[in-house]
N, C-alpha and C positions, 0 to 999 in steps of 0.2 A: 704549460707543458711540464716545468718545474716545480713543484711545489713547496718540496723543503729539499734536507740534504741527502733524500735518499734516491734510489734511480728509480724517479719518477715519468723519465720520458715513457710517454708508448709509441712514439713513430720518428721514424728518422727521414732527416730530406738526404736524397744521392745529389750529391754536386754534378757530377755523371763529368763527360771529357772536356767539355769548353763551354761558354757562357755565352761566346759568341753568334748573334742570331743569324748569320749568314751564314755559318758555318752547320746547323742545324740539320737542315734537309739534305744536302749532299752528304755528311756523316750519318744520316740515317739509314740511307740509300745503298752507299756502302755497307754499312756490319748487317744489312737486311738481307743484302747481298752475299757478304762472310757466310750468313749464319742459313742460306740454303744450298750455300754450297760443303757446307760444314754437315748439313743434315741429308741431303741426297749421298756426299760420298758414303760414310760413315753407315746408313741405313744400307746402301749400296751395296758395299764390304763385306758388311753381315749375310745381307740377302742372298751373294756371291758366293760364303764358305757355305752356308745352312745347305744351297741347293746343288753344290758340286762334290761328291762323295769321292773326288783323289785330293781335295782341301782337306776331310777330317784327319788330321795328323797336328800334333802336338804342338806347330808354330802358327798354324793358322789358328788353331784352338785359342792362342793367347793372343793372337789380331784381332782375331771377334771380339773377345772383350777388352780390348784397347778400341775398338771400334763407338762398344756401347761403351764405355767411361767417357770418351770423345764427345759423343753426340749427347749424354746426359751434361757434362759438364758445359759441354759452349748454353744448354736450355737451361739448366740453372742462370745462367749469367747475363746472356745476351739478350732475350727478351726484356729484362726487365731495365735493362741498358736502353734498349730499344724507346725505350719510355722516355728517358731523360730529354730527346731530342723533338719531341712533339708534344711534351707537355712542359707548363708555366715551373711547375715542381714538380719532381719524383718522388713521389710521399711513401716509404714501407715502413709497417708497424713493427715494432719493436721486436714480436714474436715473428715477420716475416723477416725483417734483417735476420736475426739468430738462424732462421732457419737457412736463409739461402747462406750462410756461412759455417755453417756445419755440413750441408751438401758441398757447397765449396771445397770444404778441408777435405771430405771425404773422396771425392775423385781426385784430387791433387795428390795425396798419399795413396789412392789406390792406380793408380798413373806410373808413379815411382817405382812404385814395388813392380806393376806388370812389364813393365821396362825391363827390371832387373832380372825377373823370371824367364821372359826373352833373351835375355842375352846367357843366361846360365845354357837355353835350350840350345842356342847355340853353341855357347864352347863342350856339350856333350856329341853334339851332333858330329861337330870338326873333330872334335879330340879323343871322342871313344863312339864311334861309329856304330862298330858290331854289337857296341852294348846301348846302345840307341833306343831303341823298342822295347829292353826290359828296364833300364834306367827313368825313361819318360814315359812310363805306363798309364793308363788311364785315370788309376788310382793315385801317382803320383803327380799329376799335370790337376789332378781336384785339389789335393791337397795344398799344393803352389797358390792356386786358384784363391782358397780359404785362407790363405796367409797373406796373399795382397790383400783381399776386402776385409782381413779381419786387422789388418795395418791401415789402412781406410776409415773403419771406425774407431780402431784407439788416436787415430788425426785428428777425426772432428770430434770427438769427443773431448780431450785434452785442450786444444784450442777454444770449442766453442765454451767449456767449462770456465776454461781461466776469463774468457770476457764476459760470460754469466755471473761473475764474481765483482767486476768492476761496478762504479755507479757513477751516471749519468746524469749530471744536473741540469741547467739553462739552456748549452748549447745542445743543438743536436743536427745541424749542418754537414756530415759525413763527406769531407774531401776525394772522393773518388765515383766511379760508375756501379759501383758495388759494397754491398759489406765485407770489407777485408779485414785484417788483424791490425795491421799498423794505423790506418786511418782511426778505427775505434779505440784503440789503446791513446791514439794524441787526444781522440775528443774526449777519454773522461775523464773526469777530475779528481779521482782517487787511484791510476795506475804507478804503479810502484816498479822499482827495480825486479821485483819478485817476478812478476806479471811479463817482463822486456824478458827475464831470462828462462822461465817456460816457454815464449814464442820462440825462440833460438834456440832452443836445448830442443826441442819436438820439433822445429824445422830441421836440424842436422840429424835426428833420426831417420824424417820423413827425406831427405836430400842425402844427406850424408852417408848413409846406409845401405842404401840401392849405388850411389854412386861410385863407393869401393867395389861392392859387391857388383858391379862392370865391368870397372875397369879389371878384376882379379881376373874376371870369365875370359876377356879380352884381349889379358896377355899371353893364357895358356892357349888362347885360337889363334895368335899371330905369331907365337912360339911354332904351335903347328904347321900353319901355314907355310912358313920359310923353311921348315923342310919340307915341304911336299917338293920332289925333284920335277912332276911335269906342270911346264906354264898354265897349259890349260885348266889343269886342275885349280892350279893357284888361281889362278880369275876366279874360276869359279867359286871358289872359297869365298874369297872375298866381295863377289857379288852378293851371296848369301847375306854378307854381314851389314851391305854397305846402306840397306836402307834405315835397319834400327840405328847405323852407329849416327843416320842425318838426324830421327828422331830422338835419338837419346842426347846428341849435342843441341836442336832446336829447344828443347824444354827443362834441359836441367841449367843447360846456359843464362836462360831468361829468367825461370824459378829463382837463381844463386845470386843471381845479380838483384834480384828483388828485395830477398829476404836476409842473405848473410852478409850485406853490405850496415853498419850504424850508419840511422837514419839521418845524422851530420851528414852523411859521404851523400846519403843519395837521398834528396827533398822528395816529398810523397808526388808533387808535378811528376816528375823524371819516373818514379815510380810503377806511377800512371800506365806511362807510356809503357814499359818494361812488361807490367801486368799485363798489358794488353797483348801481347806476342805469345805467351803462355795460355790466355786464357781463350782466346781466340782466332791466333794464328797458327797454334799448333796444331789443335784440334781439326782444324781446316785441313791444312797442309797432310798430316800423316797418311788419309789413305791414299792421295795423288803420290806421294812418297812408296806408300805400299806396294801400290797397282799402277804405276808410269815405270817402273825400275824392279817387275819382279813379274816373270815369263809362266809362270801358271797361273796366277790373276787374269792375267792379259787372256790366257788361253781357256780359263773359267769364264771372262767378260766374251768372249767372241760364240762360243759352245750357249752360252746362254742366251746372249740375242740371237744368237741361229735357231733357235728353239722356237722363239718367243716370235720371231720373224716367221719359220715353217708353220706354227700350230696359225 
C-alpha cells in the first residue's frame, strides 16, 4: 500500500461507526431508514415549492435550495456509510475519499452560508417590510444564491487542497464513517501545525461568518418584534422565525462542537457521534421542521394531494 515516503496510498479503509457485529444490521436499518426519509422529505419540499406558484417568493426560494444542499449532502455521505455495515471492509480509493470530501466541504459551507441568507430574508422582511420586494428582488435573491455556492466551493476547495498537500504512508485505516478533515489530518504522517490551522481559520469562516452574520439579522428582528404593540402580530412574527432559528441551532450547534473544539477536548470517537447529527440528522430533520411548523407548506401539501387525489 506504501511504498516509500511519498503518499503512496490509493485507497482508504472507513472504520465507519462500530466494529460491533451485532450491532451491524440494526444500524443499517436505521440510517437506511434516516436516509429515505431524508430523501422523500427534502425531494418532497422541492417538489411542493416547484408546483405551488403562492411558494415562488424569496423564503421558499432559499428552502428549495436548502432542500437540494440537504438531500445531496445526506447522498454524498450516507450511502457510502451504508457500506460500512454489510461489508467485511469499506474500501474508497484515494481519488474517491478526496472526492466525497470535497462534496462534503462543499455543501457544509454551502449550508452555512444559505442559513445566513435566510435569516438576513427575514430581518428584511420584519424590519423593512414595504421595501420587501424591491430589496429581495429576483436579481438580488441570484446573487445571495452565487455567494452561498461560490462560499461552497472556496470550502472544498481550501480544505480538500490543504489534505491534497499531506502524505500518506503505511497506515491507511480512517477512524470515522466517512473522509473527514480531522480523521485524515491524525492519519498522515507529515501534518503540521500549518495544515491544524488552515482547518480552523476556513472553519470559522465557514461557521464563524454566517454565525454573526445571524445572529446581527436577529437582533434587529427581535428588536422589532418587541415593539410591534399587537400580540397577535408579535406571534406571528415569531412564528415566522421560529423554524430557521430550530435549524440554525440544530446544525451550527453540532458543526461548533465538532470542529472548534482541540481535538484533546474532544476524541475523534465523541466526534463521531457529533458528526453524525449534522450530517444526517439535520438533513432529515429540516424539512419536518419546515413543513410541521409552517401553514402554507401545510396548505401547499393538502392543495397538492387534493389534486393528485381529483386527477
Amino acid at each position: 500500500m506504501a511504498a516509500d515516503n511519498t503518499s503512496s496510498v490509493t485507497e482508504f479503509i472507513l472504520a465507519g461507526l462500530t466494529d460491533d457485529p451485532e450491532l451491524q444490521m440494526p444500524l443499517f436499518f436505521l440510517f437506511l431508514g434516516f436516509y429515505v426519509v431524508t430523501v422523500v422529505g427534502n425531494l418532497g419540499l422541492i417538489t411542493l415549492i416547484g408546483l405551488n406558484s403562492h411558494l415562488h417568493i424569496p423564503m421558499y426560494f432559499f428552502l428549495l435550495n436548502l432542500s437540494f444542499i440537504d438531500f445531496s449532502f445526506s447522498t454524498a455521505i450516507i450511502p457510502k456509510m451504508l457500506m460500512s455495515f454489510v461489508s467485511k471492509k469499506n474500501i474508497i480509493s484515494y481519488a474517491g475519499c478526496m472526492t466525497q470530501l470535497f462534496f462534503f466541504c462543499f455543501f457544509v459551507f454551502s449550508e452555512s452560508y444559505i442559513l445566513s441568507a435566510m435569516a438576513y430574508d427575514r430581518y428584511v422582511a420584519i424590519c423593512k417590510p414595504l421595501l420587501y420586494t424591491v430589496t429581495m428582488s429576483p436579481q438580488v435573491c441570484l446573487l445571495l444564491l452565487l455567494g452561498v455556492y461560490g462560499m461552497g466551493v472556496f470550502g472544498a476547495v481550501a480544505h480538500t487542497g490543504n489534505i491534497l498537500f499531506l502524505t500518506f504512508c503505511a497506515d491507511n485505516l480512517v477512524n470515522h464513517y466517512m473522509c473527514d478533515i480531522l480523521p485524515l489530518l491524525e492519519l498522515s504522517c507529515n501534518s503540521s501545525y500549518v495544515n491544524v490551522l488552515v482547518v480552523f481559520t476556513v472553519v470559522t469562516i465557514g461557521i464563524g461568518v454566517p454565525i454573526v452574520a445571524i445572529f446581527i439579522s436577529y437582533g434587529f428582528v427581535f428588536s422589532s418584534i418587541f415593539h410591534i404593540s399587537s400580540t397577535e402580530s408579535r406571534s406571528k412574527a415569531f412564528s415566522t422565525c421560529s423554524s430557521h432559528i430550530i435549524a440554525v441551532s440544530l446544525f451550527f450547534g453540532s458543526g461548533a462542537f465538532m470542529y472548534l473544539k482541540p481535538p484533546s477536548i474532544l476524541p475523534l470517537d465523541q466526534g463521531k457521534m457529533s458528526s453524525l447529527f449534522y450530517t444526517i440528522v439535520v438533513p432529515m430533520f429540516n424539512p419536518l421542521i419546515y413543513s410541521l411548523r409552517n401553514k402554507d407548506v401545510k396548505f401547499a401539501l393538502r392543495k397538492t394531494l387534493g389534486r393528485i387525489t381529483f386527477s
